[in-house]
Every structure is written in structure tokens, then in C-alpha cells.
DOKEMAR-925110 format. One record per residue (C-alpha): residue in three letters; x, y, z. Coordinates in pm, whole numbers, plus 50000, padded with zeros to 5 digits. Layout:
residues N
ALAXYZ/...
This chain:
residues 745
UNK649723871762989/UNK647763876063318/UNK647133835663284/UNK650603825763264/UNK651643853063577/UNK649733835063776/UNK650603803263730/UNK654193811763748/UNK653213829164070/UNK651063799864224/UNK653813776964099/UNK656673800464281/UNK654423798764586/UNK654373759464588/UNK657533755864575/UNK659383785564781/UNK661923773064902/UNK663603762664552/UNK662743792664449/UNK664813813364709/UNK667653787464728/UNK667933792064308/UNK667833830464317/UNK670213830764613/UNK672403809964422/UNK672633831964143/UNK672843859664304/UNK675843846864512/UNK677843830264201/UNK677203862964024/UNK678723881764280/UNK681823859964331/UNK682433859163969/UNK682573899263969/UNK684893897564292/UNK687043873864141/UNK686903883163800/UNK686053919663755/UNK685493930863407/UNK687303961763367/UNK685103999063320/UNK685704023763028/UNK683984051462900/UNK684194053062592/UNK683944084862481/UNK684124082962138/UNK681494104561907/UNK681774092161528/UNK681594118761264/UNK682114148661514/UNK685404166161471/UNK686744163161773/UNK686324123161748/UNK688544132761395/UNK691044153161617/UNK691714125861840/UNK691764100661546/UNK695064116661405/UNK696354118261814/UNK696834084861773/UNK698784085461410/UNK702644086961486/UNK702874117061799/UNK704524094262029/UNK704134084862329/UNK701604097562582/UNK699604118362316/UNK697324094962264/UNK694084096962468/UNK694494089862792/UNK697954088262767/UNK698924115563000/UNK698724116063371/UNK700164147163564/UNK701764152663896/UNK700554190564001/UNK703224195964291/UNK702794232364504/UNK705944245964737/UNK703674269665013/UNK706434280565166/UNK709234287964882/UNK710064282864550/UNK710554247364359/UNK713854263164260/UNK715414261364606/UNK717734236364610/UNK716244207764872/UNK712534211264705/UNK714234204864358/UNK716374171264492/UNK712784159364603/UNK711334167564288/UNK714144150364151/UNK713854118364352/UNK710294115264253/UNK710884117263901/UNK713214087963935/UNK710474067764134/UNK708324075063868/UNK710174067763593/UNK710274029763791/UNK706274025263748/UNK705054001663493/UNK704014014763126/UNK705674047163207/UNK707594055862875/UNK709044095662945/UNK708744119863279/UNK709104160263180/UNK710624179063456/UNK708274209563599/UNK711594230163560/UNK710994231063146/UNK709924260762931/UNK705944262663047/UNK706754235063298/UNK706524264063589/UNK704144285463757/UNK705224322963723/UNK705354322664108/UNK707684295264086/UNK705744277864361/UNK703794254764143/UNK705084230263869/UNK703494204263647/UNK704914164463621/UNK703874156863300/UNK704334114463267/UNK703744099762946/UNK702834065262934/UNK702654038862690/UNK701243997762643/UNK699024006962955/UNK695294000463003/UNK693654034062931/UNK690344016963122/UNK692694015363443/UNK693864050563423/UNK692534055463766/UNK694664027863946/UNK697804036463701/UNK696714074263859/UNK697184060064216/UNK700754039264134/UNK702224078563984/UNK700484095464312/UNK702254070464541/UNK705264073164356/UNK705724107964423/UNK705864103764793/UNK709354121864812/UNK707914154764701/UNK705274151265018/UNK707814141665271/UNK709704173965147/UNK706334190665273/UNK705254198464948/UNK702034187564779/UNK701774163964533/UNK698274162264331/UNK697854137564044/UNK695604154963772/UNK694444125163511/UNK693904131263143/UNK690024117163196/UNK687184138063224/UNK684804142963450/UNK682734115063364/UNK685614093363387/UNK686124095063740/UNK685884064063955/UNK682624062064173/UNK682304039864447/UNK679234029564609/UNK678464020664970/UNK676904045665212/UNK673884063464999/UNK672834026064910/UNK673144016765272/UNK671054053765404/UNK668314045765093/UNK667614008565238/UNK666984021565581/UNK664954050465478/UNK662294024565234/UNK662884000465573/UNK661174025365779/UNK658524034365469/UNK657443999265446/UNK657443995665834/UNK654754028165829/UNK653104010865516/UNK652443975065610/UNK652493972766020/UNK654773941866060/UNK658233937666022/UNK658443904465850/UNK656013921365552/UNK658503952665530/UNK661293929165529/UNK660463911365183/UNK660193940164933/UNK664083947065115/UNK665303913765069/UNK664223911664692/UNK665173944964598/UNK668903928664717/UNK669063896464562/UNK667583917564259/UNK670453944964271/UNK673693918464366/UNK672363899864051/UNK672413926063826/UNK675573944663920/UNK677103910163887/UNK676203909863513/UNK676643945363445/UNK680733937563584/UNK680783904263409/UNK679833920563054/UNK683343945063135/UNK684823917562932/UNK682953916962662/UNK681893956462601/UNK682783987062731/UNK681293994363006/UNK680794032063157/UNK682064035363521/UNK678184050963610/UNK676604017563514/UNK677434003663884/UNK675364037364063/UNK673324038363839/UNK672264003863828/UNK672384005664168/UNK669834035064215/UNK667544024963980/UNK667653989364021/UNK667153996664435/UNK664054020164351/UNK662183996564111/UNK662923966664317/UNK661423972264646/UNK658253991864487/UNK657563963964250/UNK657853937664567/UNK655553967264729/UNK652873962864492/UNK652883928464486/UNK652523923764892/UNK649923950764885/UNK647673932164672/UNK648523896364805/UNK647653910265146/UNK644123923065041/UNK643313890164944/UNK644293870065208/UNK642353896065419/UNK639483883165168/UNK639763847465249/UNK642023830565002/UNK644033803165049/UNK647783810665042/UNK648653796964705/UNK645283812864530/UNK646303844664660/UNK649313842064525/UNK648243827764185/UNK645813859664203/UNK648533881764276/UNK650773870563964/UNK647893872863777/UNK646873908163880/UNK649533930263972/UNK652383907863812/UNK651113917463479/UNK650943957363647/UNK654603952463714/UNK655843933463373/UNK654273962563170/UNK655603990663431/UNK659013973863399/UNK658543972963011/UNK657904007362960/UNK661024018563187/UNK663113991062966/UNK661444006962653/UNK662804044162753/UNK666184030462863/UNK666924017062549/UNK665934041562335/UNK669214064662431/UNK670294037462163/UNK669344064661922/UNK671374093062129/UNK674034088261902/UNK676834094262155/UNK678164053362247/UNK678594060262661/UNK674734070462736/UNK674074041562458/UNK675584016162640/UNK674714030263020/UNK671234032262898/UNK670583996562808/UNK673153985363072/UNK671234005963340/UNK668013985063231/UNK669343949763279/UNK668793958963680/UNK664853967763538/UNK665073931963417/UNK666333917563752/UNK663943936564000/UNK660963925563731/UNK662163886763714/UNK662503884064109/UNK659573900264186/UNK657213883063999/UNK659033850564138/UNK660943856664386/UNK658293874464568/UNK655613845964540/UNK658523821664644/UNK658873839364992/UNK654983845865043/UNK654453809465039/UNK657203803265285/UNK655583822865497/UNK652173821465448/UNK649993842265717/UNK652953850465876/UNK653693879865681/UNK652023893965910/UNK653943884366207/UNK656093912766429/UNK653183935966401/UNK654383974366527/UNK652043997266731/UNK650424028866535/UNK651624017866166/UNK649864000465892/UNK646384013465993/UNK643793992765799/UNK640904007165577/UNK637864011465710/UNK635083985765730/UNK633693994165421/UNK636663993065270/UNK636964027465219/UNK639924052465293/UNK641044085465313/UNK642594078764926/UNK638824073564874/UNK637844107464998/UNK640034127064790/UNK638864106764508/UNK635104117964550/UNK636354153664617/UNK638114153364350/UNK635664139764124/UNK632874165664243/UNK635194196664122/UNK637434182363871/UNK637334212063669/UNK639114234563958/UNK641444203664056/UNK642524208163655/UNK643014240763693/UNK644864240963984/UNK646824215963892/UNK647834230463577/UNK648874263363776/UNK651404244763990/UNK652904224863740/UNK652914253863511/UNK655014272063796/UNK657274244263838/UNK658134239163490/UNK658654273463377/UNK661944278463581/UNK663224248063299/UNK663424276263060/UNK666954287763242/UNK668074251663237/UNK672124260663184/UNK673954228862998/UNK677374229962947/UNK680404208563120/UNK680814202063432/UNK684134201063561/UNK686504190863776/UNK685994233663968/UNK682764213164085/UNK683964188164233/UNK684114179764587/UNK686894197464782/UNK688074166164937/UNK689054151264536/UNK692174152964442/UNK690504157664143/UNK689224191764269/UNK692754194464424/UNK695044196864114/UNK692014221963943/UNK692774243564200/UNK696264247164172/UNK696734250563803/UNK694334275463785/UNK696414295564044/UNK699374288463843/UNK698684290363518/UNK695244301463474/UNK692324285863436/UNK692074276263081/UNK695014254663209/UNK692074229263313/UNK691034219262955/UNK693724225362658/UNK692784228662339/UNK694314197962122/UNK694204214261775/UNK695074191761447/UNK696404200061146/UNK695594174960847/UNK698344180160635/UNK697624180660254/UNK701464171060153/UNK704014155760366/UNK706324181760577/UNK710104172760720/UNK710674178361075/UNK713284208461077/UNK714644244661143/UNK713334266961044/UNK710294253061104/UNK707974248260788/UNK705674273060701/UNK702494256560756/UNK703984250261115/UNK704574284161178/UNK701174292561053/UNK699154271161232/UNK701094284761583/UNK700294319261452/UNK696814313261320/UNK695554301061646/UNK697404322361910/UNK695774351161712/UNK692544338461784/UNK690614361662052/UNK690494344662406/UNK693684321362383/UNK696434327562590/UNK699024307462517/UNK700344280362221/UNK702854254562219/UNK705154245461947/UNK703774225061682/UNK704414186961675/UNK705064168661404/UNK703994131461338/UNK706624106461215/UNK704894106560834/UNK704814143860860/UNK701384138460714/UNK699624160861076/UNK700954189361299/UNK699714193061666/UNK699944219261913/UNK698404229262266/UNK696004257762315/UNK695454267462672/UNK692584295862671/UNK691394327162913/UNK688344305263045/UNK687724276863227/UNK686204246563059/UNK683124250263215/UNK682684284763078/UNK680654290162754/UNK683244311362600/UNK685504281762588/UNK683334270962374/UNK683364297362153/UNK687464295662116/UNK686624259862043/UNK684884275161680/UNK686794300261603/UNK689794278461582/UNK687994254961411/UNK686974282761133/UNK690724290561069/UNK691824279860718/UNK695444275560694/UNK696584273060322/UNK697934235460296/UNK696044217560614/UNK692654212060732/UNK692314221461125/UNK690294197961378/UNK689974207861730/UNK690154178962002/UNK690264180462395/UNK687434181962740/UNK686394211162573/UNK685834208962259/UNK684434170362298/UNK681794178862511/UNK680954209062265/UNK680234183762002/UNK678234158962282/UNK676004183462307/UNK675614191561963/UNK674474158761876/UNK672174157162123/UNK670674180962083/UNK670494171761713/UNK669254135061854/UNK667254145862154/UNK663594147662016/UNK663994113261764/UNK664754096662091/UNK661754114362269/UNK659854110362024/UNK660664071062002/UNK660104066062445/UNK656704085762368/UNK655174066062067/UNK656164034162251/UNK655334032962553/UNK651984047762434/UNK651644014062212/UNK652463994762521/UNK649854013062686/UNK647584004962415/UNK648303973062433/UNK647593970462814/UNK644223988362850/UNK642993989962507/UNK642454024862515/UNK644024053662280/UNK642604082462476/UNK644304063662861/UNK647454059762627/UNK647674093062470/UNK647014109762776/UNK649634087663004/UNK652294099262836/UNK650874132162821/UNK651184136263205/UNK654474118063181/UNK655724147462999/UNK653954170163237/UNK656244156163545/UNK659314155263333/UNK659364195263285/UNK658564201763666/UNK661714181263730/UNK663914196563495/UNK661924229463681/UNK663374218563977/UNK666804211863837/UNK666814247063687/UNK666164265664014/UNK668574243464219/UNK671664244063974/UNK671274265263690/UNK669214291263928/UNK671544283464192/UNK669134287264440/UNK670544258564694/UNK673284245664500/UNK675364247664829/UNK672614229065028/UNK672724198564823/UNK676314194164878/UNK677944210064612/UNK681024230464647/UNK681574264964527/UNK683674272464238/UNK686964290864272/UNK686644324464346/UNK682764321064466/UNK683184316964820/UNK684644350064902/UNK680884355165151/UNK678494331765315/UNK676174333765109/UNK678134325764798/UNK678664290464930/UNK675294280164961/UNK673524298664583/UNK675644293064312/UNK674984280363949/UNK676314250163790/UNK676134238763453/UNK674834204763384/UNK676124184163124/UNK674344179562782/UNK673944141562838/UNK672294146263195/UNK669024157863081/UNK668594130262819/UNK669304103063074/UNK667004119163345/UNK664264121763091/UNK664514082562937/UNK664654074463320/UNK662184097463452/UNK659654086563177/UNK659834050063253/UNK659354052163604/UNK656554075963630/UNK654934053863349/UNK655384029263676/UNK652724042163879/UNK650554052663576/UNK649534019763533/UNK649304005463882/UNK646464038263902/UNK644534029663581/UNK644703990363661/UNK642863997363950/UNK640554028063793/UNK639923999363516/UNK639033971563725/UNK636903989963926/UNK634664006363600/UNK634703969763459/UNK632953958163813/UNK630343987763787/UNK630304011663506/UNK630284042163704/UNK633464061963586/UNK633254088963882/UNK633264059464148/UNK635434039363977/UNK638214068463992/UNK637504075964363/UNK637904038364402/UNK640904032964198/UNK642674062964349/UNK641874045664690/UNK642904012564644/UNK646344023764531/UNK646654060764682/UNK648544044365017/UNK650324017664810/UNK651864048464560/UNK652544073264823/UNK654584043265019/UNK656574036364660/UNK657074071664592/UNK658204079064938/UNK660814051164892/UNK662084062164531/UNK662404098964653/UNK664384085165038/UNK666714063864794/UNK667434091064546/UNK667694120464814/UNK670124097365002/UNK672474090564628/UNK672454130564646/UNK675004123864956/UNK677734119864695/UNK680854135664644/UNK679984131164218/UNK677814161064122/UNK676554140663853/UNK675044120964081/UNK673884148264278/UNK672594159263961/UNK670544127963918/UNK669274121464234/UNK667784159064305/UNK666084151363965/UNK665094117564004/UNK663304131064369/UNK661634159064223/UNK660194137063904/UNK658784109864189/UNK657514135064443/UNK655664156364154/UNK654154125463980/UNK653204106564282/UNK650904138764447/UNK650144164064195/UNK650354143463893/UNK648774109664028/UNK646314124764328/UNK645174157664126/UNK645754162663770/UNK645274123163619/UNK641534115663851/UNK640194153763707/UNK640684145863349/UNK639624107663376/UNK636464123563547/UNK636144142963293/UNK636994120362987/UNK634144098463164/UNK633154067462955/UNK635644079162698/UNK638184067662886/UNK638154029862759/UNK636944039962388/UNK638244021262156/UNK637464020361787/UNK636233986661691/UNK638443981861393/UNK641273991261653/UNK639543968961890/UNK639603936061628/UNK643353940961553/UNK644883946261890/UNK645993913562082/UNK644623903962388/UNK647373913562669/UNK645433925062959/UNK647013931263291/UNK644873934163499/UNK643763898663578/UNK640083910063622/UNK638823877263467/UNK639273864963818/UNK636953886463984/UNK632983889663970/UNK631973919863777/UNK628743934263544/UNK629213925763191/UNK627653954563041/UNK630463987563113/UNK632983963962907/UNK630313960962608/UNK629853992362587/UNK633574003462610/UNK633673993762219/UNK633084020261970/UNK631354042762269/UNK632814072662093/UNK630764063361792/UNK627874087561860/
């Protein structure tokens, strides 16, 4: 593979400027295709076999209008100073009804002045519109048209606050400022790293081209799958990350050997050859763990997590083109603009203060280890609080209408208000709609307002086939709260003589997300493990370097989900990273900065197929180097100081960029993202220093030559992929010889 990288990259260098005009071209016509054409977003939240999917299967079977999912958009509307019943509030109420009832796809408008319609303080009142032929994946902009529509009820100084039937995860996200404070922050990395501006500018410029290509497919595909409204941010911060350190990598190395002499198109050639391979196989293994949430068994994080990986694919393609393509334009004069006091060379014997830490490190690697292990031990253990649950709308930002409408149905009608129960009853013989209501009506209303923690049931609905009864449970707790949960079960336990009860709704979905999961959750670690493992094997020919990569992979995982503990679950500085205090929490300072927040089930699973791809990243840009270096010399302890060296300032510069771009996504008003990006930080800035500097040089000191063991009948079937490109490069003969069958003795 090495061979073929660096032809590709000596034949990019040749011919740059086809090259760039070819990936600009792309780039462009993908982008004006998604402007012109969006495809639309959905997430679909469907989970087959769970019983909530079964619930909202028999929604859709003859209710009517607006009971299907998504069907439902409401109009929260709060009088401050007097009752809705007055007589002017109730003509604007009125008017806005009729304005309403004028919007496209809306099919019937219930008045807030119905039995349940009204706040017992008669200050608040719910708009219930029902729609019908809509597009449930543009139930945001339909949101907006009923919002704008109910302008009368504002201009009556009232508030009007639409309140979607969507969850959480539904909600629109829009990109723009994070992305824009992320490439400014890896602008003034790179400027530290590399000492001219021209050289800092590349890694920028291809990261770009890299992420306007791939959000251009991602909205493209709209058409032709479902695709989940995260994809875009999360394209975005991945895809942002991965693109300017693979460019980083790539300059590093083509700049080392132009400082050794090479001609412009053999350093490039070299380059492709060396760390192109490094950044195929990094890219790989992040691809690998992406797609793996195939196995999740819940379709959203399926289709976000092979979605999220076609930016992987971009940053990967124009890197190890793209990249070449602009080094030959330029030639020496990536090193043009040079800044004052940045980009400080090695010293003249090519050493560095990476170098030193290796040696040190090397002479005591049995205290680094243990020191080491003591840190990480203390950042993981907080994971053992890790709180998952669902995260709603209460956590939102303040300035969300979203947030908005929680707010004031909680005050009015409690908070269980937030997230309904939608309980089914599957009929066993077909009922007539009429009074006095049939018994198994009557039972099922009973049944479930007897069960502890509800507070209030509607009337049952009957479909047109009278083959399934529905009614409306609103409960004592929030959604967020655990014990909604447990409401969720016991009215699923109920047996009513003649029907079969399912339990649908925020609530009791995301109950069954997590279940499966949960159930899922260690086939799909499992699966990222074993695999990128092989493609470690694969890459260095060694089971022990394998094994133990992912290993430490797993090691950084639980200090982030440490991390993630102490800030949200823990509380401790939930405030500080932007997050808004529930209802009811901000009663003293203090309260608005510590505060827990659940995270939802699907968050960790995400983080960790993420996570595990990208700290597999630097993994093997450390042992390429470590490699190359033992293959030149056979002295294991050198070759780690020298290894850790080479690529000690080149990782630290990467890492600093993925943490500044992921700190910066924490800026938004989502706190799933929030979620993500204090995660994604923590992961990078663990792995990158403790992980990478300490705990991964002690055990390869250690491990000495069996490090590159390799049984020989292992050795005779495994193909020949090398990454490294050391072919290239003078070296003694003997340390690979003897890497064979070492552990033989």
C-alpha cells in the first residue's frame, strides 16, 4: 500500500494544480447542489420489536388526524397579567385560531378553553393543532408557519410558545459560529506548530474543501435515506478535527524531508508513502468504529454513525491528494511568511525535548506505569456515577422556545405535562363506539389512572375498526426523571381482560432506546475492539502492539466518560459549560453553576465508537515512528525515546487542535452537543499526554523486543500492508530478522 501512496502522492505533486482545481470543483458543485436541492432531515426514531415502536404502530391505524407521530404541534399561550377568560385575551385567542386554521396541512385546531384545555390558574392554555398530509421531516418549519400564525395572541401581549411533538433529538441544529471559533483556534495551533503562515494555512484549507464536500453528500443522500438532523454537526466536528490533523501529519513529515535535501516531488512521493499509509489506516480504524453502531440496533445512531464517517472518508481522500497537490504548488515556499518565536526547530542533532521525556521515561518505566495507572484510575472511577436517562427539553437553553413552552406547562399543568404517556390497547374483538362506554374502555381508563404516580387520564379513543383504544397519561414526574420510567412499566404490566396494553410516547421510547442498548452495547464494543486490533495487525505485524493499542484505547475511553460523570452526572460544572439549570434549581448561586443532568442512553455509545477511532489516530502515527526507528537500529529503549520525539510536537499540535475544535462545539445552545464536545476534549487531552507521553512508551519499554513478535505461522499468513514506508530509508537488517518468532524462547 505504501508503494501505491506514494505514487499517488508524487503524481498529486506533479500535477497540483489539477489537483486543486478538481477538488475545488467538487467541492463547489457539491455545495450548490445541497443549496439548491436540499435533501430533507428526519430522525427516524423508530426501534423494531420494542413496544413502544408497537404502540406507535397502532397510532397510526384509524385515530384520526394528528395522532399519528408527529402529528401534533401545540401553541402554549400564557396571560401574565389576567386570565385567558377575560373577554379581549379570548377574541385574540380566537383570531389566532382562525389564522391557524388558514396554514397548510392543518386538518382541526382545539380551543385552550376545552375540558383539560386550561391551566387551573386560568392564565395558561394549550393550542392543540392537528395536522394531516404534511411532511413529518419538516415539522420544524411547519412549527414556525403555526408560531407565526399566532401573532394575534402576542400583539394582545400575551405569549405565544409553539411546543412540537419531536423530541429532543429532533430539534433543528444549525451550525456556524463553534465551526468558525474551532478554525481560528487550530489557525493559531498550526501557526505555534510550523512557524510560517503559508504552512499553517494548508492543513486549514484542506480540512474545508474536505468538510464542504462531505456535508454536500451527507444533504444530497436526504433524498435517498433518512437522514438524522445531527449528521450536519456532527459531520462537521469530526470531519473538521480529522481533517486538519491528517493534513498536520502529512506537512510535518514532508517538511523533515525537504529539511533533508529532497527534491520537491521525492519528498512528496516519500510523504504518501510514509505517513499517507499512517493516515489511510488511522482513518480506517475511525471508519471501522463508526460503522459498527450498525449493530446498535436502534436505526438513528445506525445511520448517523456511518453517515458521520463519510466526512472520515473526505478528510482521508483530500489529504492524501489534496495535500500533495498544494505542496507541489508551492514547493519551498511552504515555508514562506515565517512568524517570530514559533515553530522552533529541533536541535542539531536532531534531538528534542519529546526526546528527553522519552529517555526519562524509558529509565523508570516501571514508576511512569504506575503513575500513570493512578491518574487514569482516578479519572475513570468517577464513570461509575455516569447517570443515563433522557434529556429533555427542562435542559435546554433558556433562549429555546423549546425550553420556553417546558416551562410553562409545567407551571400549568405539572410537569409530567412534558412527556404523556400514549398507552394502547390491542383489542382482542371489535368494540362499537358508544354510551355507555364499553367495558374494556372503562377499564383501561381505570386500570391506568390507578396506577401509582399518574395524575391524570383522558378518555379513551376509539379507532374506526374498533379493533384499539387509546388514551393519554400525563404523570407526577418529568420525563427526565427515572420514576417516569417506572410508570412507563407498571402500565405496561396491567392486564386488562379482552386487550393487550402497549405504552408509546418521549418517555417510554427512550426507556426502550436504552434498553436495547444496553442489550447491544458490548456486541458493538466488542466488534470496534476485535477490528481495529486486526487492522492493527495488519499494519505492524504485531499481536502484542495490537492487543495492547486497543487496550489503552479503552483506557482513555473510561477517563472520558470519568470526565463526563463529574461534569454532568456529578454536576460539578454543569453550569460552567453552558448549561442551564432545571426548573426549580436556580433558587441560589450556586445552584446555577453544579447541577446534574442525565445523558441520553445513545450518547455514550456514539462517544465511545468515536472516541475509539480517533485515539486509534495517534496510536499509530506513535508506533510508525517507534517502528521505524527499532527497524533502523534494534535498540527498543532508543527507538521509543526516538519515536516519542519525532512525533511528540506533531501529536500535541493535533491534539491541541481536536480539543480547541471540540471545546469551541461546547458553545452550543444543544446540550447534546455540549455533551459531545466536553467528551470528545477530555478523550483527546487524556490520550494525547497521559496515554501517548506516559503510559504507551513505559509498557513498550518494557515489552522490549516483544513488541514486534510475531509467530511465524502468523507471520506466513498475514499480507504484506505496511505503513510505514520504511523500505525507503537506510536501516540494519538484522532487528527485522529477528522480530519473527522472537518470543519463541
Amino acid at each position: 500500500m505504501s508503494g501505491f501512496l506514494g505514487r499517488l502522492g508524487g503524481w498529486c505533486a506533479r500535477h497540483g494544480k489539477l489537483v486543486l482545481a478538481l477538488w475545488i470543483l467538487v467541492a463547489a458543485a457539491l455545495t450548490a447542489g445541497s443549496q439548491l436541492f436540499p435533501g430533507p432531515v428526519n430522525n427516524n426514531v423508530a426501534i423494531p420489536g420494542t413496544d413502544a415502536q408497537h404502540a406507535h404502530d397502532l397510532m397510526r391505524d384509524g385515530f384520526g388526524v394528528g395522532y399519528e407521530p408527529g402529528g401534533t404541534v401545540q401553541i402554549v399561550v400564557h396571560s401574565p397579567d389576567g386570565p385567558l377568560t377575560d373577554d379581549a385575551r379570548k377574541r385574540a385567542v380566537e383570531r389566532a385560531m382562525d389564522r391557524i386554521r388558514g396554514v397548510p396541512h392543518v386538518a382541526q385546531v382545539d380551543t385552550p378553553y376545552r375540558m383539560g384545555g386550561m391551566a387551573p390558574n386560568l392564565q395558561i392554555g394549550i393550542i392543540t393543532v392537528r395536522l394531516q398530509g404534511h411532511d413529518g421531516s419538516r415539522l420544524a418549519e411547519t412549527t414556525r408557519e403555526l408560531s407565526a400564525a399566532a401573532e394575534p395572541v402576542r400583539e394582545a401581549g400575551m405569549e405565544a410558545v409553539p411546543s412540537d411533538s419531536g423530541t429532543p433529538a429532533d430539534k433543528e441544529i444549525k451550525t456556524g459560529v463553534s465551526e468558525a471559533i474551532g478554525v481560528v483556534c487550530a489557525l493559531l495551533v498550526l501557526l505555534f506548530a510550523f512557524g510560517t503562515l503559508v504552512a499553517a494555512l494548508v492543513p486549514i484549507f484542506t480540512a474545508l474543501v474536505s468538510i464542504a464536500t462531505g456535508l454536500g453528500v451527507i444533504s444530497l443522500l436526504g433524498h435517498v435515506v433518512d437522514v438524522p438532523k445531527q449528521a450536519s454537526i456532527m459531520a462537521t466536528m469530526i470531519g473538521l478535527g480529522v481533517g486538519i490533523d491528517y493534513a498536520l501529519f502529512l506537512l510535518s513529515r514532508y517538511r523533515r524531508l525537504l529539511d533533508d535535501g529532497l527534491a520537491v516531488p521525492e519528498a512528496a512521493r516519500r510523504m504518501g508513502a510514509g505517513s499517507g499509509g499512517a493516515v489511510v489506516f488511522a482513518g480506517g480504524t475511525v471508519i471501522i468504529a463508526l460503522s459498527a453502531l450498525l449493530l446498535a440496533g436502534f436505526p438513528m445512531l445506525q445511520t448517523l454513525g456511518w453517515i458521520t464517517g463519510i466526512s472520515v472518508v473526505c478528510a482521508v481522500l483530500t489529504s492524501i491528494t489534496l495535500v500533495p497537490g498544494l505542496l507541489g504548488l508551492l514547493g519551498r515556499r511552504i515555508d514562506a511568511l515565517r512568524l517570530p518565536l514559533a515553530g522552533r526547530r529541533r536541535s542539531d542533532d536532531g534531538s528534542s525535548g519529546w526526546t528527553g521525556l522519552g529517555l526519562w521515561v524509558a529509565r523508570r518505566p516501571w514508576g511512569v506505569l504506575a503513575l500513570s495507572v493512578a491518574v487514569l484510575a482516578a479519572l475513570t472511577a468517577p464513570a461509575l456515577a455516569l447517570n443515563l436517562g433522557t434529556l429533555d427539553d427542562g435542559y435546554g437553553d433558556r433562549g429555546t422556545e423549546a425550553r420556553r413552552a417546558y416551562e410553562l406547562k409545567e407551571a400549568g399543568f405539572g410537569p409530567g405535562m412534558n412527556g404523556p404517556l400514549v398507552v394502547l390497547a390491542d383489542l382482542e374483538e371489535k368494540v362499537a363506539d358508544r354510551e355507555p362506554a364499553p367495558a374494556v374502555l372503562q377499564a383501561l381508563k381505570d386500570r391506568v389512572a390507578s396506577v401509582e404516580g399518574v395524575a391524570h387520564v383522558g378518555e379513551p379513543v376509539l379507532n374506526e375498526g374498533g379493533t384499539a383504544a387509546m388514551v393519554q397519561a400525563v404523570t407526577e414526574f418529568a420525563p427526565s426523571d427515572p420514576r417516569a420510567v417506572e410508570v412507563v412499566e407498571a402500565v405496561r404490566a396491567l392486564r386488562i381482560e379482552g386487550a393487550s396494553v402497549h405504552v408509546g410516547g418521549e418517555v417510554a421510547g427512550m426507556a426502550d432506546v436504552g434498553r436495547r442498548i444496553t442489550e447491544r452495547t458490548p456486541v458493538v464494543i466488542g466488534v470496534v475492539v476485535l477490528l481495529s486490533a486486526l487492522l492493527l495487525l495488519l499494519a505492524f505485524r504485531s499481536p502484542v502492539v495490537a492487543l495492547k493499542a486497543a487496550l489503552m484505547n479503552l483506557v482513555s475511553l473510561g477517563a472520558a466518560f470519568g470526565v463526563l460523570a463529574l461534569v454532568f452526572s456529578l454536576g460539578l460544572g454543569s453550569g460552567l459549560v453552558g448549561m442551564d439549570p432545571p426548573v426549580g434549581a436556580d433558587d441560589a448561586y450556586v445552584a446555577t453553576l453544579f447541577f446534574s443532568v442525565p445523558i441520553d442512553s445513545y450518547i455514550p455509545l456514539m462517544l465511545f465508537a468515536v472516541l475509539f477511532g480517533l485515539s486509534m489516530d495517534y496510536e499509530v502515527f506513535l508506533l510508525t515512528a517507534v517502528r521505524q526507528a527499532y527497524l533502523r537500529h534494534g535498540d527498543n529503549r532508543r527507538a521509543v525515546a526516538e519515536g516519542l520525539g519525532s512525533t511528540g510536537r506533531v501529536i500535541t499540535s493535533a491534539a491541541l487542535i481536536m480539543v480547541a475544535v471540540f471545546v469551541a462545539f461546547i458553545a452550543y445552545p444543544d446540550p447534546m452537543v455540549k455533551i459531545f464536545g466536553v467528551g470528545l476534549a477530555a478523550a483527546i487531552a487524556v490520550d494525547a499526554t497521559i496515554i501517548r507521553g506516559f503510559l504507551v512508551p513505559a509498557t513498550m519499554v518494557l515489552l522490549g523486543r516483544y513488541n514486534w513478535w510475531c509467530p511465524r505461522w502468523l507471520d506466513r499468513i498475514l499480507p504484506d500492508l505496511s505503513i510505514e514506508g520504511h523500505e525507503e530509508e537506510p536501516r540494519d537488517e538484522r532487528p527485522e530478522r529477528e522480530l519473527v518468532g522472537a518470543g519463541r524462547a
